[in-house]
C-alpha positions in Angstrom: -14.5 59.8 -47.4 -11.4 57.9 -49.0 -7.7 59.1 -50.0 -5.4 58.8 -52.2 -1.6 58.5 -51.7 0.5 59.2 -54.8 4.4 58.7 -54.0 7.3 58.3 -56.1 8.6 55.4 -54.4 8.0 52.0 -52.7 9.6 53.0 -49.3 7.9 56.4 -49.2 4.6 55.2 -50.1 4.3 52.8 -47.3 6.0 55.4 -44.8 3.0 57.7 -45.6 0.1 55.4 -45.8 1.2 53.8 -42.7 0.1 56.4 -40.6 -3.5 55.8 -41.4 -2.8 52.3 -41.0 -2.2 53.0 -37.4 -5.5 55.4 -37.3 -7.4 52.4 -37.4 -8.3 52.5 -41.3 -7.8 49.9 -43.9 -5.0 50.7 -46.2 -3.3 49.2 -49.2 0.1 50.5 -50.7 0.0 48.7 -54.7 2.6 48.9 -57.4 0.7 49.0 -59.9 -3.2 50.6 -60.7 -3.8 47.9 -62.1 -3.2 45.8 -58.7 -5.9 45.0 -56.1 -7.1 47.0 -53.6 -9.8 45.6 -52.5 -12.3 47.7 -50.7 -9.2 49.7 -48.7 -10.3 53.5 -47.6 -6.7 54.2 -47.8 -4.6 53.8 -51.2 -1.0 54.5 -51.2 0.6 53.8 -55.1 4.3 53.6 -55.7 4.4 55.3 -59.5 8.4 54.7 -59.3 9.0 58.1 -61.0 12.0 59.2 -59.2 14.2 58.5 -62.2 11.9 58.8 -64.9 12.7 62.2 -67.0 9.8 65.0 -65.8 7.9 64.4 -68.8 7.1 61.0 -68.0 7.2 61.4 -64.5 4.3 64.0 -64.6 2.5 61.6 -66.9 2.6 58.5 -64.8 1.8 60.2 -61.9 -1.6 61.9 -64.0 -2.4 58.5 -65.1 -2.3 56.8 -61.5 -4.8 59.6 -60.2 -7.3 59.0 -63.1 -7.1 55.2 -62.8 -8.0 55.3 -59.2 -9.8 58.1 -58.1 -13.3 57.3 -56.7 -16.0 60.2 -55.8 -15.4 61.6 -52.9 -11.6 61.1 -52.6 -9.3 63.1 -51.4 -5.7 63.5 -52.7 -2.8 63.4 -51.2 0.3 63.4 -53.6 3.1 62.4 -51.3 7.1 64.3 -51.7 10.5 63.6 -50.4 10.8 65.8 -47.4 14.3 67.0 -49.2 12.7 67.7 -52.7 14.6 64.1 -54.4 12.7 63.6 -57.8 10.2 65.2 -60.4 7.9 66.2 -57.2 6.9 70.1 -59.1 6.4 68.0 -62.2 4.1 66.1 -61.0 1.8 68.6 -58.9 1.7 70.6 -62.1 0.5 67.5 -63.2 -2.3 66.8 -61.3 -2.8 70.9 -60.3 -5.4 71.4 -63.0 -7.4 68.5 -62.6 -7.3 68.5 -58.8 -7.4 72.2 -57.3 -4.7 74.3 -55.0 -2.1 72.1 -54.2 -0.9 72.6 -50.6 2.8 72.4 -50.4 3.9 71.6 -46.7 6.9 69.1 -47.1 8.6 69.5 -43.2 8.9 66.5 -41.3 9.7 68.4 -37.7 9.8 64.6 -36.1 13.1 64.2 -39.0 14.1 67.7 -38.6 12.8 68.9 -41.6 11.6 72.5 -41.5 10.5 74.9 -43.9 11.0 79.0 -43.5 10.3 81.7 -45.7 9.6 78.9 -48.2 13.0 77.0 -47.9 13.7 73.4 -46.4 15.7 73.6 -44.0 17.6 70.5 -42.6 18.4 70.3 -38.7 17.9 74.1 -38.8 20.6 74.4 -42.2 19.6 75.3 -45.4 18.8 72.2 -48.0 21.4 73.1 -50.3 24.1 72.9 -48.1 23.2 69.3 -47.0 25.6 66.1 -48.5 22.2 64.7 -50.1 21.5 67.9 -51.7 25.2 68.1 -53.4 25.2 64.6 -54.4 22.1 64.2 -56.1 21.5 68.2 -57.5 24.9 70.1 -57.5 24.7 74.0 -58.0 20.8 73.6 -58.3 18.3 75.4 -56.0 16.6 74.3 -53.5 14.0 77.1 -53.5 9.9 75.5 -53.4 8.7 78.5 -55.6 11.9 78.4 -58.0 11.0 74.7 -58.4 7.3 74.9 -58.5 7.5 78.0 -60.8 10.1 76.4 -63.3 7.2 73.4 -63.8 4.5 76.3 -64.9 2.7 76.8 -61.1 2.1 79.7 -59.9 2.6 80.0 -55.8 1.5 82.1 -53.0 2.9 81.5 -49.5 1.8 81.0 -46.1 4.4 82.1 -43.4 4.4 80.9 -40.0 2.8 84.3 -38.5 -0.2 83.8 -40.7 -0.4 80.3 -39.9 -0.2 80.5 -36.1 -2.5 83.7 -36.0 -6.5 83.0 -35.5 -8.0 80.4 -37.1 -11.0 82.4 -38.9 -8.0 84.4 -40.1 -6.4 81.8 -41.6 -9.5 80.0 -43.2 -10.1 83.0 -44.9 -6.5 83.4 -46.3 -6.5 79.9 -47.7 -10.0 80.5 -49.0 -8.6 83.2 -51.1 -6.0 81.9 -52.2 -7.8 79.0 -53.6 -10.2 81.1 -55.6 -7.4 83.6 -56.7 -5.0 82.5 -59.9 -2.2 80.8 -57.5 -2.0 77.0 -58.0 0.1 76.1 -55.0 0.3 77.8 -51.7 3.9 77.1 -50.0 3.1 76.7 -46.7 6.3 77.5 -43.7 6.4 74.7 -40.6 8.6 74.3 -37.8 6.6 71.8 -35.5 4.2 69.0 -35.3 1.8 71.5 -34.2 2.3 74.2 -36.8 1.0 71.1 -39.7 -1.6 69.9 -37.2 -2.9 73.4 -37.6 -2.3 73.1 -41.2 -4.5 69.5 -41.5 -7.4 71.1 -39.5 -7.6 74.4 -41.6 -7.4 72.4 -45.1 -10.1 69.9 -44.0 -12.3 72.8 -42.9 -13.0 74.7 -46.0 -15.1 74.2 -48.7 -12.5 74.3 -52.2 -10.9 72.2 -54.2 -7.7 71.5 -52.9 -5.2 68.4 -52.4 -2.2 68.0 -49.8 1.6 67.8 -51.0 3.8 66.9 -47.9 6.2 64.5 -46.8 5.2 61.7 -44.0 4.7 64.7 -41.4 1.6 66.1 -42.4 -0.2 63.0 -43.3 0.4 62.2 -39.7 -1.9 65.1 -38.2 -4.6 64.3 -40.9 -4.5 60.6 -39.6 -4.8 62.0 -36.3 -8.1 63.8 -37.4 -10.9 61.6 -36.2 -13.4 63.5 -39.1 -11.0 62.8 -41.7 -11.8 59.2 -43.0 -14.8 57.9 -41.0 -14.3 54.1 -41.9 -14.5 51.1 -39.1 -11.5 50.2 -37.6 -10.1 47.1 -39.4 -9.6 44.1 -37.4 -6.5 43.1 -35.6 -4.5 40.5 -37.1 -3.6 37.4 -35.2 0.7 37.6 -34.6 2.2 35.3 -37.3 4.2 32.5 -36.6 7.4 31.8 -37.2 7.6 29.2 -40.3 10.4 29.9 -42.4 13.1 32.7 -42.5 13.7 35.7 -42.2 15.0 37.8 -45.5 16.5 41.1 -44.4 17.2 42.4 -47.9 19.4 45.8 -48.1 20.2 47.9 -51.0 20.7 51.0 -49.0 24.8 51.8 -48.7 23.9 54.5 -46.3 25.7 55.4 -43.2 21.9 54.9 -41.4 21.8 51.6 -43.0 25.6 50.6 -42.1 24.8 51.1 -38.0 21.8 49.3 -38.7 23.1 46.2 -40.2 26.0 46.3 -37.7 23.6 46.4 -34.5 21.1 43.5 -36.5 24.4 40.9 -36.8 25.4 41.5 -33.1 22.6 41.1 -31.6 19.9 38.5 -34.0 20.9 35.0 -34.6 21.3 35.6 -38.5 24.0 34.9 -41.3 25.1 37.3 -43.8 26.0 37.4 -47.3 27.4 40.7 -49.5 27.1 40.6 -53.0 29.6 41.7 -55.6 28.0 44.9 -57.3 30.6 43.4 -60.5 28.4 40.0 -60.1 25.3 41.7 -60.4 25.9 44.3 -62.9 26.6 41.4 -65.3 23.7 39.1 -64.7 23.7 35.3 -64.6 26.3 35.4 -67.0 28.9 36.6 -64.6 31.0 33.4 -63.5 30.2 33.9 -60.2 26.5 34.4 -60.5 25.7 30.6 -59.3 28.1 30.5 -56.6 26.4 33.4 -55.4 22.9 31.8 -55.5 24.2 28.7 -53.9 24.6 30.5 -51.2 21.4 32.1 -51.2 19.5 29.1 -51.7 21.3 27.2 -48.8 20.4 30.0 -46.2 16.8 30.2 -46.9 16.6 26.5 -48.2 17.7 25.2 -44.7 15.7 27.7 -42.8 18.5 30.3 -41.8 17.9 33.6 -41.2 19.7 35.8 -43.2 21.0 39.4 -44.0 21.6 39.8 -48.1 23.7 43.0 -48.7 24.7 44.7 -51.6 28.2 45.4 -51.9 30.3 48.2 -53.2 33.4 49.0 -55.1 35.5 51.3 -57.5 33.1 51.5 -60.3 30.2 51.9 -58.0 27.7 55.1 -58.9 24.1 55.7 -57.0 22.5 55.9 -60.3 22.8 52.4 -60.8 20.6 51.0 -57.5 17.6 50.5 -59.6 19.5 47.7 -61.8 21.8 46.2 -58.9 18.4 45.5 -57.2 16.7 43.9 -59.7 19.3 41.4 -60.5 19.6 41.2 -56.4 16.1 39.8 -56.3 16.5 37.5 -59.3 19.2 35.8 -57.5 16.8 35.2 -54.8 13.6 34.5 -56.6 13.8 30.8 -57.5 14.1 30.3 -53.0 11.8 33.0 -52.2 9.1 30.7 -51.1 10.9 29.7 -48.4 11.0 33.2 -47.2 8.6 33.5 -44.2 9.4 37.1 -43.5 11.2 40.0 -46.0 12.5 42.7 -44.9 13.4 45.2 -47.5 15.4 48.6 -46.7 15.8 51.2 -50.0 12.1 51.9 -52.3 13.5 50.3 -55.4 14.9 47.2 -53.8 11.7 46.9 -52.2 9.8 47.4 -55.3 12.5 45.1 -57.1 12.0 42.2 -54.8 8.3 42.3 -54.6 8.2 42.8 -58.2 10.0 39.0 -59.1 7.7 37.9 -55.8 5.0 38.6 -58.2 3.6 40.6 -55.0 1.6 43.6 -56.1 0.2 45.1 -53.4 0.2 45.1 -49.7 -2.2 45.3 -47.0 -0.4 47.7 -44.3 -0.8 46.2 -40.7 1.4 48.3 -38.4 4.3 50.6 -37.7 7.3 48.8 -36.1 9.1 52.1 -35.6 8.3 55.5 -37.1 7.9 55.2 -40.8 9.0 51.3 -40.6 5.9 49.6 -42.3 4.6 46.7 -41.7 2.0 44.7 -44.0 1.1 41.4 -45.4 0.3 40.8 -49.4 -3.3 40.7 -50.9 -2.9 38.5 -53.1 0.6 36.3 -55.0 1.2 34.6 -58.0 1.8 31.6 -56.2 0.0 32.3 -52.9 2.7 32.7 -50.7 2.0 35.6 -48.6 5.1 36.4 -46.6 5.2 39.4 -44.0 6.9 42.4 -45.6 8.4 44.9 -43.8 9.6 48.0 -46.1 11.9 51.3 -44.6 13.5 53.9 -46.6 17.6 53.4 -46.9 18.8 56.2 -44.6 15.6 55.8 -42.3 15.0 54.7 -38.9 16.4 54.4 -35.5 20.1 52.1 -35.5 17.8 49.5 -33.6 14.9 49.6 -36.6 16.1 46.7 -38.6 16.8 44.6 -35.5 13.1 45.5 -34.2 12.0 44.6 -37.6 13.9 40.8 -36.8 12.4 41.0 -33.9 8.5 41.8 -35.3 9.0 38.6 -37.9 10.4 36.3 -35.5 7.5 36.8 -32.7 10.8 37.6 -30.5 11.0 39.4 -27.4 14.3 41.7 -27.2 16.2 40.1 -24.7 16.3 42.0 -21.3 20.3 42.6 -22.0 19.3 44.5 -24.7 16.2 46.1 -24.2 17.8 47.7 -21.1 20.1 49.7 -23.0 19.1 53.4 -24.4 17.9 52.8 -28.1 20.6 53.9 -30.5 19.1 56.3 -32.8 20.7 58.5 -35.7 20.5 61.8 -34.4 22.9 63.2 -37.1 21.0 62.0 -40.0 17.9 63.9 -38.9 16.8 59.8 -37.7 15.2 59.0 -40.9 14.5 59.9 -44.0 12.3 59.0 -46.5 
């Protein structure tokens, strides 16, 4: 048996495919159907739909499952664990073609819940969370509302009915998949509640395909009847060539402590970038200054940190085109990058994309969620290490411990003494 990981983003693709990485089973995250795969049991697909309008978002994300489906394949169509993007479009999308679409997006491990068919947020409703505001304003937050505004129709499955006996709960999710609900909201508070969850959906015999954040695909990882595929083979450590590209797009808070604790404690340079320069292209004044720099970091083999700036004019909605001229500043010296280390989907996606990298072959996790994998296959057959991790994701030690992966390193005993700084009051990561 093989799966299918359909996410909206770069970040969040890897973050969920990883996890069967680390089972053991050969897994690819691609950018493109059209991308090798090679003979992976596991393939994770970016359809960069978050800020595509829901029409086209449900249709890119249709068109991805027919390109790649095989026989036999499961599905698993892969959400923000707070609701960001077109996610009911695109299970209404895929609902008709694929069966009862399981809808379990808590992430207990992040402290996403969901109750009585709500997310709920380090135990606080979704709605009232700064994300939330930012991004959807006076909308609701309610699964059913959004499911049931894209056409679906829902049943739920509380936490009574999913903790009760298991022949008990077989039989409700057996019904429901042969009665006229497409989706079936399912309530989670703990890594155990979705491990039940994983079990139960693996066990009966209907068409059916999993709609979750990075927490349930971890309990059907852990299921050794899931994917029965040989282990893939360990990959030698690399060496340390050429430097180290930690590329950030992510203005976060997360990603602010995480940058702060890289620069104290790695032996790296850093260089912020002008949103003004990059709004305006190579025609901004200051564009070939800016590369200069750039090229004399990597050029002379110096690590270095590569930031993204901000200022008055600044909006959010604008990350997708700060990060592609980003990574066109650094193109013409990215084959002197040995390592890359990208933090935000789309400046991920961006940089790979000028890379002419299309897919990767995911190795291993260097912290929960943090992916690590190597490309298939490159324009110009330089095949860098690529780490990827979501903008407000990870531990405050994650991008250092991604340095540290690149680099071969060993954290230095007066620093792996201390207590590992994590970001408690962002929930510690999020996709």
């Amino acid at each position: 048996m093989t799966l299918l990981i359909i996410a909206d983003d770069l970040s969040g693709a890897a973050d969920c495919a990883i996890a069967f990485a680390g089972a053991g089973l050969s897994t690819v995250v691609t950018l493109d159907a059209a991308h090798d795969t090679g003979a992976a049991s596991v393939v994770a697909i970016d359809t960069d739909t978050r800020r595509l309008s829901v029409a086209q978002a449900g249709e890119r994300t249709l068109t991805a499952w027919q390109t790649l489906r095989k026989p036999g394949q499961r599905l698993y169509k892969k959400i923000d664990s707070t609701l960001r993007g077109n996610w009911a479009a695109e299970v209404a999308a895929l609902q008709p073609h694929v069966g009862l679409a399981i809808i379990a997006p808590a992430f207990p491990a992040t402290g996403r819940t969901t109750l009585s068919g709500r997310v709920m947020v380090n135990g606080q409703p979704l709605e009232t969370t700064d994300t939330w505001k930012l991004e959807h304003a006076d909308r609701s937050a309610d699964i059913a509302s959004m499911l049931g505004d894209a056409g679906l129709r829902v049943a739920k499955l509380s936490l009574e009915a999913l903790r009760g006996s298991s022949a008990a709960l077989l039989q409700h999710i057996t019904e429901v998949a042969h009665s006229e609900a497409d989706a079936l909201i399912v309530d989670a508070e703990t890594t155990e509640d979705l491990r039940t969850l994983a079990v139960a959906t693996t066990t009966i015999n209907a068409p059916l395909f999993w709609v979750g954040s990075g927490g349930l695909a971890r309990e059907l990882a852990a299921l050794p009847y899931l994917l029965s595929t040989p282990a893939q083979t360990p990959v030698a450590p690399r060496e340390k060539y050429a430097p180290t590209l930690v590329l950030v797009g992510s203005l976060s808070s997360v990603s602010e402590r995480q940058c702060a604790l890289l620069k104290e404690r790695a032996d790296i340079g850093e260089l912020v970038v002008p949103p003004a320069v990059l709004r305006q292209g190579p025609a901004h004044g200051d564009w070939a200054g800016w590369e200069l720099r750039i090229r004399a970091y990597l050029r002379g083999g110096d690590d270095l940190l590569l930031r993204i700036g901000r200022d008055d004019a600044f909006n959010p909605a604008e990350g997708a085109q700060l990060s592609t001229q980003l990574a066109a500043m650094v193109r013409p010296h990215f084959a002197h990058v040995g390592g890359l280390v990208a933090t935000g989907g789309e400046t991920a996606r961006a940089m790979l994309g000028a890379a002419g990298i299309g897919s990767l072959q995911l190795l291993c996790e260097i912290e929960a969620g943090v992916a690590f994998g190597l490309p298939i296959s490159t324009q110009d057959g330089h095949r860098p290490g690529v780490v990827t991790k979501a903008g407000a994701f990870g531990t405050d030690h994650a991008l250092y411990a991604a340095w540290l992966h690149m680099n071969n390193a060993v954290e230095p005993a007066r620093y792996s003494a201390d207590p590992v700084p994590t970001s408690a009051s962002q929930g510690k990561y999020h996709e």
